[in-house]
C-alpha positions as CSV (number, residue, x, y, z in Angstrom):
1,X,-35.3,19.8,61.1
2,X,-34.6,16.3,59.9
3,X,-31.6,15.6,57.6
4,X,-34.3,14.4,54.9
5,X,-35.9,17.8,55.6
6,X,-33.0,19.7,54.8
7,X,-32.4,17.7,51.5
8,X,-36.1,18.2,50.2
9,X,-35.9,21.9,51.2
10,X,-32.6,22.3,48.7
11,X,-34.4,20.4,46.1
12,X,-37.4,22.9,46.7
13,X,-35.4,25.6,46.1
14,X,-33.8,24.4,43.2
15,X,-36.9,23.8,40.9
16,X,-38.4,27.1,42.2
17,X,-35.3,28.4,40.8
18,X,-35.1,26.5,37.9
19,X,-38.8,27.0,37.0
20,X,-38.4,30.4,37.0
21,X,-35.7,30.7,35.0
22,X,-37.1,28.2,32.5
23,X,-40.7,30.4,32.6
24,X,-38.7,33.4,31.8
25,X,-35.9,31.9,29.5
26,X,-33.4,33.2,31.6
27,X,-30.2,30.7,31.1
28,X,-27.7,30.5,34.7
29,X,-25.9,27.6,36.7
30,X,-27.4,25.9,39.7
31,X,-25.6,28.4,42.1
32,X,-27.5,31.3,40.9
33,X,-30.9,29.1,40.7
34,X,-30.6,28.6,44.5
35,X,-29.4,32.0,45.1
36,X,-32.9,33.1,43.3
37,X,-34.8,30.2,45.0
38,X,-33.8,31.5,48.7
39,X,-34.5,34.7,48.2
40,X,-37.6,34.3,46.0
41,X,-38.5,31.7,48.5
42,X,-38.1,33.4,51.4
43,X,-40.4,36.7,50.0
44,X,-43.0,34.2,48.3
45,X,-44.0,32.7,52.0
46,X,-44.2,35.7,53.4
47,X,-46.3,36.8,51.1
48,X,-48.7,34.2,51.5
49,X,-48.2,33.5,55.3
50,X,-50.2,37.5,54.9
51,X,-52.6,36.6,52.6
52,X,-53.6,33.6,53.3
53,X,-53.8,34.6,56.9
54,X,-51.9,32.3,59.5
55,X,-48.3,32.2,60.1
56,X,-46.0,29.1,59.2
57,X,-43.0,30.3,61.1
58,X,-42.8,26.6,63.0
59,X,-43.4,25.0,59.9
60,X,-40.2,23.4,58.1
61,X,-40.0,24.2,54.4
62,X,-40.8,20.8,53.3
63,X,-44.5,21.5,54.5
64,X,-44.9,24.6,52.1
65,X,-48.5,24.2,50.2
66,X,-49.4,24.9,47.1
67,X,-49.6,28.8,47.7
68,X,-46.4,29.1,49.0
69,X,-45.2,27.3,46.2
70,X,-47.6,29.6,44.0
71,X,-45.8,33.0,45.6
72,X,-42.4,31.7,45.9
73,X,-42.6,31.2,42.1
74,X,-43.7,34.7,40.9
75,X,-41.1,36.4,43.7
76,X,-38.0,34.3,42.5
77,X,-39.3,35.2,38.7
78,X,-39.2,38.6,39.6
79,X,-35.7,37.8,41.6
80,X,-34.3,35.9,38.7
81,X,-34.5,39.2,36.6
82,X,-33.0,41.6,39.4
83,X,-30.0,39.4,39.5
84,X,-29.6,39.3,35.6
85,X,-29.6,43.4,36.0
86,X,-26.9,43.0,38.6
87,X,-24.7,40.3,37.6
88,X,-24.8,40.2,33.8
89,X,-21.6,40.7,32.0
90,X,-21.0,43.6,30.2
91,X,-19.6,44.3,27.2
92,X,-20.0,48.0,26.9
93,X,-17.1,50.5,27.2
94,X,-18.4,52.2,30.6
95,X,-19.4,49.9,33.0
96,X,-22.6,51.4,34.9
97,X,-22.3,52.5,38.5
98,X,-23.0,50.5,40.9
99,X,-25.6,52.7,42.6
100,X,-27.7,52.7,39.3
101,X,-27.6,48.7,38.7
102,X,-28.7,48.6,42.3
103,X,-31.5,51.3,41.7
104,X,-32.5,49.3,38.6
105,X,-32.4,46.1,40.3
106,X,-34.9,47.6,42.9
107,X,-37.5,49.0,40.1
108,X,-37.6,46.3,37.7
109,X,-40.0,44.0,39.4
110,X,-42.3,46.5,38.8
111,X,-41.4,47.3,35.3
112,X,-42.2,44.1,34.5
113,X,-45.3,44.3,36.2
114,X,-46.1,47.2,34.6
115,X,-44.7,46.1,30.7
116,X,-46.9,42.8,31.2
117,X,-50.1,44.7,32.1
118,X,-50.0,46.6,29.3
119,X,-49.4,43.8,27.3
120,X,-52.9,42.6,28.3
121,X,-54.2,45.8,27.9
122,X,-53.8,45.4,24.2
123,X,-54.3,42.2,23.6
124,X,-50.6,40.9,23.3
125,X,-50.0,39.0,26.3
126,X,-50.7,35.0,26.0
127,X,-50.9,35.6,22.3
128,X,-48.6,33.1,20.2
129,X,-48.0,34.6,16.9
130,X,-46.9,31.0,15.7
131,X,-46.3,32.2,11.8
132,X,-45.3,35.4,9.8
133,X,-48.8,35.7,8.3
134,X,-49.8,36.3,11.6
135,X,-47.2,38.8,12.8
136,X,-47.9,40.5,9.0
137,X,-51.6,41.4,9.7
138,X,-52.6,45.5,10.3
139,X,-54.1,44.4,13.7
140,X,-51.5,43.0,14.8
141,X,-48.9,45.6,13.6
142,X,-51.2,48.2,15.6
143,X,-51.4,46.4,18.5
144,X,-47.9,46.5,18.9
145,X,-47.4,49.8,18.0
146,X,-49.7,51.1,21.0
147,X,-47.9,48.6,23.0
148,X,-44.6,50.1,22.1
149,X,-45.6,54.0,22.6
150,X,-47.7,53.3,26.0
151,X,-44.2,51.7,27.3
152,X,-41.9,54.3,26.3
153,X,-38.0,54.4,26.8
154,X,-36.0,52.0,25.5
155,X,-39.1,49.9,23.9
156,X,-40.1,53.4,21.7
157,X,-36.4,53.4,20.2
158,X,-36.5,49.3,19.5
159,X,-39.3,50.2,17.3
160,X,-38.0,52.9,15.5
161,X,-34.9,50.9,14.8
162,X,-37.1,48.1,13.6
163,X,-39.3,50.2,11.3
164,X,-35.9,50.4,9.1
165,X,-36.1,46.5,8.9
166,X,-38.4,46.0,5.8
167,X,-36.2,43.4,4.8
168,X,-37.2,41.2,7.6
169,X,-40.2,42.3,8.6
170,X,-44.2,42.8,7.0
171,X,-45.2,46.2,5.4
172,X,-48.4,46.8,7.9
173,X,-45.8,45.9,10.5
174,X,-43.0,48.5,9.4
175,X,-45.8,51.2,8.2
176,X,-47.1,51.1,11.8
177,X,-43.5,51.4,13.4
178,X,-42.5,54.5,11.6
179,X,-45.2,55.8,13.0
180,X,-43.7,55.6,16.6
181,X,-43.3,59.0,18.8
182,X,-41.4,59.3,21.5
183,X,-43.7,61.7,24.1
184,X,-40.5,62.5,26.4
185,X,-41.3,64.7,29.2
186,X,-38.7,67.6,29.3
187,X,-36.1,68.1,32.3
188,X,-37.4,71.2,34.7
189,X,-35.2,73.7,33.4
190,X,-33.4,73.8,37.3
191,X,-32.3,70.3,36.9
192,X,-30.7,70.9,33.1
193,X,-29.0,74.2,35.1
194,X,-27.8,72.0,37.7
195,X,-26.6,69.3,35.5
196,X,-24.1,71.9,33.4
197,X,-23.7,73.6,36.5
198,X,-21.7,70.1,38.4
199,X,-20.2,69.2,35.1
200,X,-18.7,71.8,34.0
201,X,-17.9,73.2,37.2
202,X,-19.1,76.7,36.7
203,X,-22.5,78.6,36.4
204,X,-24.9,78.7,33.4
205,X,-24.2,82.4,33.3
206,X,-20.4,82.4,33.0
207,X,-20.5,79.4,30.5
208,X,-23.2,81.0,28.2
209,X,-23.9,84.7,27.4
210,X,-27.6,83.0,26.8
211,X,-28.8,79.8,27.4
212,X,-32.6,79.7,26.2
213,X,-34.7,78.0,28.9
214,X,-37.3,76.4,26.8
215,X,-35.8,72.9,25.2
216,X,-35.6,72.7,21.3
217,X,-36.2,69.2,21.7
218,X,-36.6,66.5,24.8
219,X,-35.8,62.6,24.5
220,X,-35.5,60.0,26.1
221,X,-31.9,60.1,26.6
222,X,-31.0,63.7,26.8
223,X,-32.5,67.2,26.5
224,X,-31.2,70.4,24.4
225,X,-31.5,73.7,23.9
226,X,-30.2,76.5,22.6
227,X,-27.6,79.1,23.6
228,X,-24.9,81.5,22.9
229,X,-21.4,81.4,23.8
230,X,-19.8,84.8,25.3
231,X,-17.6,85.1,21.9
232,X,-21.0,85.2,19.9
233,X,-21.4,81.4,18.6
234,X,-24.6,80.0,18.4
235,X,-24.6,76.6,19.9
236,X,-27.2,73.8,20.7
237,X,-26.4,72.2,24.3
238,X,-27.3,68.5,24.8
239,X,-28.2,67.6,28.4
240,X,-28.5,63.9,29.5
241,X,-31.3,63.1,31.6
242,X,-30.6,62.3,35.2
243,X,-30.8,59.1,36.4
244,X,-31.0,57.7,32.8
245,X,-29.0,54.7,33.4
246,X,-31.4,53.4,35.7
247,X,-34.1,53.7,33.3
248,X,-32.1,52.2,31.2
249,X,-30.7,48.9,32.7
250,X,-34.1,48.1,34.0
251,X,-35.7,48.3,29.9
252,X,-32.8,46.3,29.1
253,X,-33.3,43.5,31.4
254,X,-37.1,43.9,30.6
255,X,-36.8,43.9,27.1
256,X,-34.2,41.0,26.8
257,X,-36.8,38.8,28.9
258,X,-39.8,39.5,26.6
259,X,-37.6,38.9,23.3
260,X,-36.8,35.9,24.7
261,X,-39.7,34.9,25.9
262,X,-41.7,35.7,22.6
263,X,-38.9,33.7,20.4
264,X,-39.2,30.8,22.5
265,X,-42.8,31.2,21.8
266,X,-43.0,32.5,18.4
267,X,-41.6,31.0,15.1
268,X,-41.9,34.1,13.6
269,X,-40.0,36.2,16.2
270,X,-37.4,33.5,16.0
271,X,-37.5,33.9,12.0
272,X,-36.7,37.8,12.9
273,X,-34.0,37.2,15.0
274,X,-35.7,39.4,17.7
275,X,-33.4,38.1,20.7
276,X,-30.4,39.6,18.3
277,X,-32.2,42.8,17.5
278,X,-32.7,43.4,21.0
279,X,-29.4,43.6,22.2
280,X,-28.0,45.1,19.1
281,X,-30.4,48.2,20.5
282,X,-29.4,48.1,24.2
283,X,-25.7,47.7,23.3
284,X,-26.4,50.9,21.0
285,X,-28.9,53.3,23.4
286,X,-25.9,52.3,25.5
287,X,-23.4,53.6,23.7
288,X,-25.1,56.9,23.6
289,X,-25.2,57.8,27.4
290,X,-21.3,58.8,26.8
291,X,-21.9,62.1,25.5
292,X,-17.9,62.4,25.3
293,X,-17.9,59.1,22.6
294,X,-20.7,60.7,20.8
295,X,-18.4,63.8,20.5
296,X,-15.8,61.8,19.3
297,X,-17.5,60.4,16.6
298,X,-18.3,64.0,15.4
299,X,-15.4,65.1,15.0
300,X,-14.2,61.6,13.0
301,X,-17.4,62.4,10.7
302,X,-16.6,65.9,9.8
303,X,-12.8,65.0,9.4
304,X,-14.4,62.8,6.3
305,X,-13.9,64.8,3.1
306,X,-17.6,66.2,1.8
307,X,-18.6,67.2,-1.4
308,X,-20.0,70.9,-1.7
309,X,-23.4,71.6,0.3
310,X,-22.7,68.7,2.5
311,X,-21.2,69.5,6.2
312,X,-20.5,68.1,9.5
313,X,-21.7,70.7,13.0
314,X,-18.2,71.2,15.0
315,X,-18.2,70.4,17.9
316,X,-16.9,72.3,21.4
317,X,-14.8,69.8,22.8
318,X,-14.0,72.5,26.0
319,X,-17.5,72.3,26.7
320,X,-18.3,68.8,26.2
321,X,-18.3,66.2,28.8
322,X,-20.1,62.8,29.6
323,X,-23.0,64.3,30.2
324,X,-22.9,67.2,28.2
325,X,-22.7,67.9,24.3
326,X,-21.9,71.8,22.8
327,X,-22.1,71.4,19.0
328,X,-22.3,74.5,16.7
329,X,-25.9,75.5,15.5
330,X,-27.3,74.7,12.4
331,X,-30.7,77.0,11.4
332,X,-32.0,74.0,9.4
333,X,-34.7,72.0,9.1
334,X,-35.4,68.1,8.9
335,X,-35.2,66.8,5.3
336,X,-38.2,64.8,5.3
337,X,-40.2,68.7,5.0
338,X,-41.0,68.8,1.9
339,X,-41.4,72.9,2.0
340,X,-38.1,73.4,2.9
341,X,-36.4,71.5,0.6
342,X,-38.7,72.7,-2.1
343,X,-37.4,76.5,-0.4
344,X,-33.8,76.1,-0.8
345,X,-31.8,77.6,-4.7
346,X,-30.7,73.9,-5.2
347,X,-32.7,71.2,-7.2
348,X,-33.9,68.1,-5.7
349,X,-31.6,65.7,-8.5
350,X,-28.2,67.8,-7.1
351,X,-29.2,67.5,-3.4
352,X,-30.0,63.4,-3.9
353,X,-26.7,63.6,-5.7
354,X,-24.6,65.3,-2.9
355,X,-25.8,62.9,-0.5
356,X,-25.4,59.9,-2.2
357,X,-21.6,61.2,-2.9
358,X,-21.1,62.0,0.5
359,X,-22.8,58.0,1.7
360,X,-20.0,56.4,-1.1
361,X,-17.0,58.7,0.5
362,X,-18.1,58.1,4.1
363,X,-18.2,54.1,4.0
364,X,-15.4,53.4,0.7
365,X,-13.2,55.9,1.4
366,X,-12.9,56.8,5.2
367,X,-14.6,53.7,6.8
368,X,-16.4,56.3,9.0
369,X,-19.9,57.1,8.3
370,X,-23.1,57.8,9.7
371,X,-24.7,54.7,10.8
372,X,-28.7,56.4,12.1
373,X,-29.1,58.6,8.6
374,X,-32.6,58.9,9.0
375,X,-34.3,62.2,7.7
376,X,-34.5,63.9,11.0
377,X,-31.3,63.2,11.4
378,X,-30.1,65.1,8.1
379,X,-30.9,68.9,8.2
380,X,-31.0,71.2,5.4
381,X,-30.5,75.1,5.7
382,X,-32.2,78.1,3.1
383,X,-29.1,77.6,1.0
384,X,-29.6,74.0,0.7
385,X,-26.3,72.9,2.8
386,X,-27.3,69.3,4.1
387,X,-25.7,68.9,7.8
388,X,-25.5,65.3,9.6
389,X,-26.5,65.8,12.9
390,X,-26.8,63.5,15.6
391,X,-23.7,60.7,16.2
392,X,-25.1,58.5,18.6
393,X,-24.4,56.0,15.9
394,X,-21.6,55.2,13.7
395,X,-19.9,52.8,12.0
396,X,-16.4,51.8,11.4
397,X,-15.2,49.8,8.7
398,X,-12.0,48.4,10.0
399,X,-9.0,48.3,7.0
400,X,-9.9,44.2,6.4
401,X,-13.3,44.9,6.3
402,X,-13.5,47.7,3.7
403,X,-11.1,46.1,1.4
404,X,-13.6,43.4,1.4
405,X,-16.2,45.6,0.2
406,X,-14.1,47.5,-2.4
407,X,-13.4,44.1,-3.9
408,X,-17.2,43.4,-3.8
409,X,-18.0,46.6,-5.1
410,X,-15.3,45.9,-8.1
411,X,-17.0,42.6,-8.8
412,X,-20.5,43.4,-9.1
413,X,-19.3,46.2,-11.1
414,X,-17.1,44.7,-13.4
415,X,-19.0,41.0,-13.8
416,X,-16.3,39.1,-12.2
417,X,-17.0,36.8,-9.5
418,X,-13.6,35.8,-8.5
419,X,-13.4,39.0,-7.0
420,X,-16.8,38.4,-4.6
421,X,-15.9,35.4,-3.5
422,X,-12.7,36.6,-2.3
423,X,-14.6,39.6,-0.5
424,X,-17.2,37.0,1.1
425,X,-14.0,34.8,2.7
426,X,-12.0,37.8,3.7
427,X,-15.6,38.8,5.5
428,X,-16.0,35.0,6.7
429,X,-12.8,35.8,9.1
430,X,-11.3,32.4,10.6
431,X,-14.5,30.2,9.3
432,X,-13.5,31.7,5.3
433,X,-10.2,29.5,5.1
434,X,-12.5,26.7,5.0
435,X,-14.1,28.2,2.3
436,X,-14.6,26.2,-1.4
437,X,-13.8,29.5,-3.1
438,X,-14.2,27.5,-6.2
439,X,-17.5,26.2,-6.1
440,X,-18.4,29.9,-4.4
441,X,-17.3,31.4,-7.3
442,X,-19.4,29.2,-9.7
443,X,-22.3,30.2,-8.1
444,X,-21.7,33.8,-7.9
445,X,-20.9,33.6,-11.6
446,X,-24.8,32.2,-12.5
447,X,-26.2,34.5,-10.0
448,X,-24.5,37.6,-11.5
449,X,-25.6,36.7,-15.1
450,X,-28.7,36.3,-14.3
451,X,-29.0,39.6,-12.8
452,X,-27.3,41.4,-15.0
453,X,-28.5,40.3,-18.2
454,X,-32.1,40.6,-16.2
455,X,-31.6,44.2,-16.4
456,X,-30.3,44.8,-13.3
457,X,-30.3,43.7,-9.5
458,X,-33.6,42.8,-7.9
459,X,-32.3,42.7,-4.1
460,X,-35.8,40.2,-3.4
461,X,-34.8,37.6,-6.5
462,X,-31.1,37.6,-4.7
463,X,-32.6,36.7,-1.6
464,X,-34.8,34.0,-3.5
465,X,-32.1,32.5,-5.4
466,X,-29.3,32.0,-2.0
467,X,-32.8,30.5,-0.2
């Protein structure tokens, strides 16, 4: 091989790597563009030496035709998004194994495959949805429903979080979302045993005096059922699937490449801020794989004073692990039935009341409150005791920030607009010093009198007038 043969072959490699990284929006340094090119390279001609049917292995890499430069391209895409599973920073407070980003790594070339063909299947792949009207119409929003539901995992729970978004996305669009299901297949019962069995390091039996084999409920991060501990408790035990971080780092890498490909594509998606949706979802579903964390914030919610016929389930921190949850049992149903609310001694008007108390002294008291209050998330017993279950999510207001709300609660409720402003710069951090708290406050002031002498705040005219 010639010297000029050895610089055109680098060159080669580069824009195979570059292209695929511009193709899938994936953003790196030249070192890991050749690093993809080589090794996309390398199992695209193969490929084609097969198919096409002859062998090239005299042939220097500066006489590659288009073919191999067809299959080099698709390989280092698929390449390209193996190494983003492997060598992406994290941010997260448990760093995945090493075993499942390699596991991912291997199964997310056909992931993708497999996202992108149903894609086509209904219709969404090659679309460019280049405005909101667009995005906004019922086909559309059912479209990417199905899509959503026939991928399952990670791309099911994106689209319940974004059904909660009417604020930035269409009604047909949101209406079609909150239809979402997660179809989970349940754990064999063996595995679940197994799973309590290695982490708590002693049998089902001796744990439990009954451990019910059939799952209350099966999703797609964990698995629970019901049980009884040997002093008589009745408890609900929370199993995480195995292998769920695999799963779970090859969605992510799947679903950040789509996002960015569609807001590259899409004015609207780019309007949405989909790319920031995205990872405000994996950084969450991440967050809930430490069953220990989850536990954790628990116990912070129930320490949060409640008014009467609100509560908190304890939780059995000797039984609970990473991968295992014990919380007490509550015998209640989800609030969105209708008959069992209607069945409970207390009126609708007291229970809206108790749970609105209970939202103000979570989030302007305790800065601790429950950040996924969704109504299957909120049970409600026969004598009308509302329980929060489920603490995958929540929030923390640090001390800065929920002064900052306090004073912006005072100054909406009181008419003065000093007060916001200062709450908007002690929100702004660093960038707020730079603040014209003056001029701020002068508009704050004509926004608030319009509102209130309007008879009230219309959250859509306040979005109008700051546009």
């Amino acid at each position: 091989m010639s010297l000029w043969d050895a610089v055109f072959g680098i060159i080669f490699l580069l824009v195979v790597g570059f292209l695929s990284g511009r193709i899938l929006g994936v953003r790196r340094g030249a070192v890991r563009s050749l690093v993809a090119g080589v090794l996309g390279s390398l199992i695209g001609v193969t490929v084609a030496g097969v198919v096409v049917e002859h062998a090239r292995t005299a042939r220097a890499i500066a006489d590659l035709d288009i073919a191999d430069f067809g299959f080099a391209l698709l390989a280092t895409m698929v390449m390209s998004i193996v190494l983003e599973v492997l060598l992406r920073p994290r941010r997260d407070r448990k760093r995945l194994s090493t075993r499942a980003r390699l596991r991912a790594a291997v199964t997310v070339g056909g992931r993708l495959w497999e996202v992108s063909r149903i894609a086509r299947r209904h219709g969404l792949a090659g679309r460019r949805v280049v405005s909101r009207n667009t995005a906004a119409t019922p086909e559309t929003a059912l479209r990417v429903r199905l899509f959503l539901e026939d991928c399952g995992g990670i791309f099911v729970k994106f689209g319940q979080i974004a059904s909660t978004r009417s604020d930035l996305l269409s009604a047909p669009m949101v209406a079609e979302l909150a239809e979402l299901q997660s179809s989970v297949r349940p754990i064999p019962v063996d595995d679940v045993l197994e799973q309590i069995h290695r982490t708590l390091d002693a049998p089902v039996a001796q744990t439990f005096a009954r451990f019910d084999r059939e799952p209350l409920a099966a999703a797609s991060i964990g698995q629970t059922h019901t049980a009884v501990l040997p002093d008589g408790r009745p408890v609900v035990v929370k199993v995480r699937r195995p292998d769920v971080e695999v799963g779970l780092a090859r969605d992510a890498a799947v679903l950040r490449w789509a996002t960015r490909v569609v807001s590259r594509r899409s004015a609207a998606a780019r309007t949405l801020g989909l790319e920031r949706l995205a990872q405000e979802l994996v950084q969450s579903v991440e967050s809930e794989l430490d069953f220990v964390h989850e536990a954790a914030n628990g116990r912070a919610l129930r320490a949060v004073p409640a008014p009467d016929g609100v509560s908190v389930p304890a939780v059995v921190t000797e039984l609970t692990s990473e991968a295992v949850l014990v919380l007490e049992r509550v015998d209640g149903r989800p609030l969105s039935d209708t008959a069992a609310v209607d069945a409970t001694p207390v009126a609708r008007p007291v229970l809206a009341d108790r749970l609105f108390q209970s939202f103000l002294t979570q989030m302007l008291q305790a800065g601790v409150f429950h950040a996924d209050p969704h109504p299957g998330n909120i049970l409600i017993d026969r004598a009308g005791t509302l329980w929060f279950i489920d603490f995958g999510a929540v929030g923390i207001l640090d001390p800065i920030t929920l002064e900052a709300v306090h004073l912006m609660g005072a100054g909406i409720g009181t008419g003065e607009p000093a007060l916001v402003a200062r709450a908007l710069r002690s929100l702004a951090g660093p960038a707020g010093e730079s603040l014209d708290l003056q001029a701020v406050t002068v508009e704050l002031s004509q926004l608030l009198s319009e509102q209130l002498h309007g008879g009230g705040f219309d959250p859509g005219a306040c979005s109008a007038s700051s546009s």
